[in-house]
N, C-alpha and C positions, 0 to 999 in steps of 0.2 A: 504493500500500500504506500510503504512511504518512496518507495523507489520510480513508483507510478507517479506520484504524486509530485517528484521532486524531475519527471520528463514532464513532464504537462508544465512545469511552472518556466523549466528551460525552453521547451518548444514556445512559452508565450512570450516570453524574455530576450530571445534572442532576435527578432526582426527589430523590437523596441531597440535593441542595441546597434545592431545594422544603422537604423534608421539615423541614430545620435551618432557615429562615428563616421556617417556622410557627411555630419552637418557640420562637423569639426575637420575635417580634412580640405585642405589647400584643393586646388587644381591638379599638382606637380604628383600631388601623394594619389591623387585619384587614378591618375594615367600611368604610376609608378610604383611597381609592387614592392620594390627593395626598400620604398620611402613607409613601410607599414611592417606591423607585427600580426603574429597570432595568424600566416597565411593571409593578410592582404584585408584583415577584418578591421582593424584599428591603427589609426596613424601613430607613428614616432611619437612620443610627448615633446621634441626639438618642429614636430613638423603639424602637431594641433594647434588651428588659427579657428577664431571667431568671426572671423570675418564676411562668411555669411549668414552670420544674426546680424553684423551690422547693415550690408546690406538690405536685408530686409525690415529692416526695426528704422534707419537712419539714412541708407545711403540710397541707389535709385530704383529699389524694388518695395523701399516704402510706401510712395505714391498708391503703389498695388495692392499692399498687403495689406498695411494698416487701419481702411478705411475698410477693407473687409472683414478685418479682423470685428472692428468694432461694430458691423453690420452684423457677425455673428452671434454676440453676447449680445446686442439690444434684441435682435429678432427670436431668439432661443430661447431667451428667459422668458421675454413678454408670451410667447408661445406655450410653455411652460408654466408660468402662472394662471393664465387663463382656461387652459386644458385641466389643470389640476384642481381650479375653483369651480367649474363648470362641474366637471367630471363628479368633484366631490357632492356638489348636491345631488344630481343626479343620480347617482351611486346610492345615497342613503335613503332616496327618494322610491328606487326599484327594490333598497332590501328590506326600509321599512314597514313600505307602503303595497295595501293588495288590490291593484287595480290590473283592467283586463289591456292586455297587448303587452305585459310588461318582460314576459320570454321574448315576442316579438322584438321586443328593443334590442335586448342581449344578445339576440341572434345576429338581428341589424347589425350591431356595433360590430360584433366581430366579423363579420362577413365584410365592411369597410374596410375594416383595416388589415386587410390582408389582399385588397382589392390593388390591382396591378397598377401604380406610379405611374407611369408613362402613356397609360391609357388617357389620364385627368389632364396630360400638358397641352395638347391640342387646343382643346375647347375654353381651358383656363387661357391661355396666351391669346384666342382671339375676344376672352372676353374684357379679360383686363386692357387688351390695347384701344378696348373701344369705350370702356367706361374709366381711364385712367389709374389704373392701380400697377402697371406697368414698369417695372425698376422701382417700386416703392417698398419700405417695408411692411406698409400694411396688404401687399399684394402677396410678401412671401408667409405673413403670419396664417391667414384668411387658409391656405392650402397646408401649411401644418399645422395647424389646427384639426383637419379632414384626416390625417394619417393620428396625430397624438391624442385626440380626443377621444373616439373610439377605444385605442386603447386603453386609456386610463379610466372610463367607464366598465369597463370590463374586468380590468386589476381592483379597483376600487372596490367593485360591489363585492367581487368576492369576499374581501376585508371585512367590509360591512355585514353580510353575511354573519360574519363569526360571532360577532358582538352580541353579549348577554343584553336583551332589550330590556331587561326587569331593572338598570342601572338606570334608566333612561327615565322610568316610571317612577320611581323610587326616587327619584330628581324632584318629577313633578309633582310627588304625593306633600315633600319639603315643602314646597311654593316657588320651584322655579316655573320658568315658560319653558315655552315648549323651542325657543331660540335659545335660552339658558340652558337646558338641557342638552341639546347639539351642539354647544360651543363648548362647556366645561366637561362635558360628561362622554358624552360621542367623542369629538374629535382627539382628545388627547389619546384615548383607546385605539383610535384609528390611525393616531401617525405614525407607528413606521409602517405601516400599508402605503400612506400620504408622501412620505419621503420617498419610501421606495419606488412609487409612480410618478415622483415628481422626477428622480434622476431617471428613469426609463425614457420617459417624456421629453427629458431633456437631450439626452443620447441619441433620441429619434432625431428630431429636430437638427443637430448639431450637426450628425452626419450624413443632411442629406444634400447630393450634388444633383437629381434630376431638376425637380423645383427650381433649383439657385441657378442652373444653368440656362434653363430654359426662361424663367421669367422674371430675368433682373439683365442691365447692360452694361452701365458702371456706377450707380448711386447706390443699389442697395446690394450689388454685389455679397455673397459670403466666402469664407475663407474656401469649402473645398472646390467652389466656381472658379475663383480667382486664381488656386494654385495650375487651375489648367491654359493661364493665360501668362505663365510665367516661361521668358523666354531667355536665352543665351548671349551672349555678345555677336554672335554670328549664328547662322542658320546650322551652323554644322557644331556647333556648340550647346550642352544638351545641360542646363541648369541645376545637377542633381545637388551641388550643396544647397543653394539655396529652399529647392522645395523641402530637402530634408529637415533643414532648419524650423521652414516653415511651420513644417508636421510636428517637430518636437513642440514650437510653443502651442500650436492650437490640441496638443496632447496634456498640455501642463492643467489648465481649468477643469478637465476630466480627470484627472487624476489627485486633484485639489479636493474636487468636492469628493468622487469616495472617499478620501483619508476623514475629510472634515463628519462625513454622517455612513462611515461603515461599520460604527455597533448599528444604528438604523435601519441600516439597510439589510444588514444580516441578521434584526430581530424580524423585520418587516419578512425578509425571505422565508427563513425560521419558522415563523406562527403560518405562512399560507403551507407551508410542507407539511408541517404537522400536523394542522385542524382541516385541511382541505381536502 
């Protein structure tokens, strides 16, 4: 188990490394195996340069990157907060509530969100070029939304599901409301269900390149759009530090927030394994 477990961690570890010793390596070390260690995986430390972070953080692949970057975190979270408040009542709405069509929904939802990407870019790009939503980023929220919503209707309610409702009752027998009750009583029970939907939702979101491709040009551009417009000093010149660079930082905020809510997330994971 633990030798299983210690290939699965290297097979996941090692392209991550790949990816950061493109990002560190010169020109000279790329085109030159004698300039690297470890069989040509990692530069010299005489021959590790950062110079393409600067590039892209400061020097002339800024222009490109930067404003993507920051297209990515405003359009992801707001995507992400929205999905996850939506979701959340909706969620509590189908687990607490007995009304008719409400499998209907659940069905719905997940049949959306497994429903084929490239099918929706068509009709989205001639609608948005015609009602203005075009390069904006309430044109890219509007369609993730349609992929993370669903999902997190789907995660949520399960959650909801689990929850002892007599907690709920037992609130309002006190003299709360029935809004008191949902806010102090519900939701804390429910969040790492909550977290854990909210980074799912966010991971959706973050990594998608059909949407950002197809329906942005250069104002609301995102980062995995943009790294496909990143070019070389010549035509025969092929940008791999920089896009690696690229990758490591739009790696770093994913890797930020597990660390920051991974009891959360593995309590959130946890409780659906076990009560589900």
């Amino acid at each position: 188990m633990g030798i299983a477990s210690l290939f699965i961690i290297l097979f996941t570890i090692i392209p991550l490394l790949w990816i950061f010793s493109l990002s560190v390596k010169s020109t000279e070390a790329q085109l030159d195996p004698s300039l690297n260690v470890f069989g040509n995986f990692f530069p010299k430390p005489s021959e590790m340069t950062f110079k393409n972070y600067e590039l892209i953080l400061t020097g002339g692949a800024s222009e490109l990157f930067v404003p993507a970057l920051i297209n990515s975190l405003v359009v992801c979270l707001l995507a992400t907060v929205i999905a996850v408040v939506l979701a959340m009542f909706c969620a509590y709405a189908i687990a607490r509530l007995d009304f008719p069509g409400k499998k209907i929904i659940l069905v719905t939802a997940l049949a959306v969100s497994f429903f084929p990407v490239i099918s929706l870019v068509t009709p989205l790009f001639n609608v948005w070029s015609k009602i203005g939503l075009f390069d904006t980023r309430i044109g890219l929220i509007i369609p993730y939304l349609s992929l993370t919503l669903p999902l997190a209707i789907w995660t949520l309610s399960a959650f909801f599901q689990q929850i002892p409702w007599e907690m709920e009752q037992a609130a309002q027998v006190d003299g709360a409301t029935s809004w008191q009750a949902f806010r102090k009583v519900i939701v804390p029970l429910a969040s790492p269900g909550v977290f854990t939907t909210a980074i799912i939702t966010f991971f959706t979101a973050w990594n998608d390149f059909v949407f950002a491709i197809s329906l942005t040009s250069d104002k609301a551009r995102t980062v995995p759009a943009a790294l496909a417009f990143f070019t070389g000093a010549s035509q025969f010149e092929q940008p791999f530090g920089a896009i690696s660079a690229a990758a490591v930082i739009v790696t770093i905020p994913v890797v930020i927030l597990v660390l920051l809510f991974q009891q959360r997330i593995v309590s959130g994971l946890t409780s659906g394994a076990v009560k589900g």
